[in-house]
Every structure is written in structure tokens, then in C-alpha cells.
N, C-alpha and C positions, 0 to 999 in steps of 0.2 A: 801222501796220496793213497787213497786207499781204493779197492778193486769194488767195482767195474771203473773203470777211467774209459770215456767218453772222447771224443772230437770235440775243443782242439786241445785239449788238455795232453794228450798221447803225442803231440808234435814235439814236447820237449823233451820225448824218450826216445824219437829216433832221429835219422837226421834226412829224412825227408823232407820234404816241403810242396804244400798244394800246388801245381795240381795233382802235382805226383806222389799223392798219400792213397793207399789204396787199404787201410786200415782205418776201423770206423772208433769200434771199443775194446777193450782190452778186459778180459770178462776172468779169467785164470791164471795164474803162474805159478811154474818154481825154481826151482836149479836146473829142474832139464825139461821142464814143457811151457806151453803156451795155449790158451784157446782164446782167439781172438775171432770179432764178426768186421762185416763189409757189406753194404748197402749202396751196391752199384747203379750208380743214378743215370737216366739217357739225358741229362745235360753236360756229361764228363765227356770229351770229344773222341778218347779213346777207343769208346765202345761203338762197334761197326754192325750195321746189321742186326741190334738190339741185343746182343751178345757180347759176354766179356772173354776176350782170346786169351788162348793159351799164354803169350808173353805178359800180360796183366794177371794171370792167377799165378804164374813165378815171379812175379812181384809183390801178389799179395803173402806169398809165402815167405819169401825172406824177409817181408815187412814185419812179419807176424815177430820172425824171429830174432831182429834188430830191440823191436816194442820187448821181448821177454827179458834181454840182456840190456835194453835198460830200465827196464823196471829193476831188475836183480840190482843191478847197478844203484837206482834209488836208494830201496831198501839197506844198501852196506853203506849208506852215503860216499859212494864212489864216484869219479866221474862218468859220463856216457863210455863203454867202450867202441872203439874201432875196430872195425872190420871189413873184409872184403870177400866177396864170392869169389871163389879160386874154380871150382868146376862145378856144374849142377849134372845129376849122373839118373837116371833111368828114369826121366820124366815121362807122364802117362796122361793124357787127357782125354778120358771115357765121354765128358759131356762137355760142352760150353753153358756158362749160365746165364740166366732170362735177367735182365735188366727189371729193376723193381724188389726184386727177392734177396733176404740176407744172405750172404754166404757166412758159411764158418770156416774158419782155416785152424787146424790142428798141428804145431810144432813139438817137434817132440829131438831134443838136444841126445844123440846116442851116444858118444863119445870123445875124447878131447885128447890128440896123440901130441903135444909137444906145444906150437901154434896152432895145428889145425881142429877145426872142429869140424864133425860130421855130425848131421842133426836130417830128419826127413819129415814132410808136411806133407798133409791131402787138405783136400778142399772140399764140405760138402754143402748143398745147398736142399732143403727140406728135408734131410737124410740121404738123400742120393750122391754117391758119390760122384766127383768130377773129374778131380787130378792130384797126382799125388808125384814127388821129386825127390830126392839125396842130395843135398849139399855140403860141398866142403867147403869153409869157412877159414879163412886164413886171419890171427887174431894178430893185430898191433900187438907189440910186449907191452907186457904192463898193463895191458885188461885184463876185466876178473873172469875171463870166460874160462 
């Protein structure tokens, strides 16, 4: 598979499933980043008020970063790794965004102490920024995270 991966081809890289994919294409990766987009549709019933909330752009952020670890994961021909959100730490939501417009979500993997991973995302949508989090990542043993 090679880069961009597209909708639905990205559903075998994380373990989401519609309707709860909040990841469209999968545009960058590496060992410690991601940029991935999201085209938030007003047919998704999530979205209130023609805005997408704070608790869906921390979805779309750990989506991002689920999609980067298995793509890495393709790439070594490994299995998908597991994961879990252990705590999401100084989350900031400047905007909400408009229904209709891509977002970008920016992953970016910071460091990896034992099991845990700490990795932090923003979210921007035309360049403006939206919302950005800190995540710690608690990794199943025996994934390549």
C-alpha cells in the first residue's frame, strides 16, 4: 500500500469501524509522525450544530495516530499494534470546525518510555488552527510501537 491511502482502504490499518472512523486519508508517515485529512460530512449524526466537537477532534487525533502505527506496522510486515489511551493531558480547543471543510490532523509520536508512548496532535482546518492534546499511549507488549 502505498501513500496517500484513501477511505476504505485505511479501515484495515486501525481498528475502528464506520461510523466511528473519523479519518478520511492517510497523506504522510514515519517512525514518529503522521498527517492525515477528514472531511466532516453533516450526514454523520455526531456533528451538532454544523460543528464538529471537541470529543470528535480527540478522536480524530488518536485516529490519526492508531492509522500511523499501522501503517509502520504494514510497512515491517507486522501485525496491527494494540493500544490504549491511558490519559489525554493539556487539551486546547481554540475553534470548532465548519462541516464541509477538510481538516488536517497533525501526529507527531514524542517519545516511548517502557510501554508508554507520549505523542501530541493539533488539528487545523484551512491553516487555522483548532485544537491540539498530549497523549499517553499505553502499548500491548509485543507491538512495534
Amino acid at each position: 500500500m502505498k501513500l496517500p491511502i484513501h477511505f476504505p482502504d485505511i479501515l484495515s490499518l486501525i481498528p475502528q469501524s464506520p461510523p466511528f472512523v473519523f479519518v478520511d486519508t492517510l497523506h504522510r508517515s514515519d517512525n514518529s509522525m503522521a498527517l492525515a485529512t477528514y472531511l466532516p460530512r453533516p450526514d454523520v449524526p455526531f456533528f451538532a450544530d454544523g460543528r464538529v466537537p471537541a470529543e470528535i477532534m480527540l478522536e480524530m487525533m488518536a485516529q490519526t495516530g492508531a492509522l500511523q502505527q499501522g501503517y509502520m506496522a504494514l510497512l515491517r510486515n507486522n501485525p496491527k499494534p494494540k493500544g490504549f489511551i491511558a490519559s489525554i493531558d493539556k487539551a486546547r480547543f481554540e475553534n470548532l470546525s465548519v462541516l464541509g471543510q477538510t481538516l488536517e490532523i497533525h501526529f507527531h509520536l514524542r517519545s516511548v518510555h517502557g510501554l508508554i508512548s507520549v505523542a501530541e496532535a493539533q488539528v487545523y482546518q484551512r491553516g487555522i488552527f483548532l485544537a491540539e492534546a498530549i497523549f499517553k499511549i499505553f502499548c500491548v507488549e509485543g507491538s512495534p510501537f
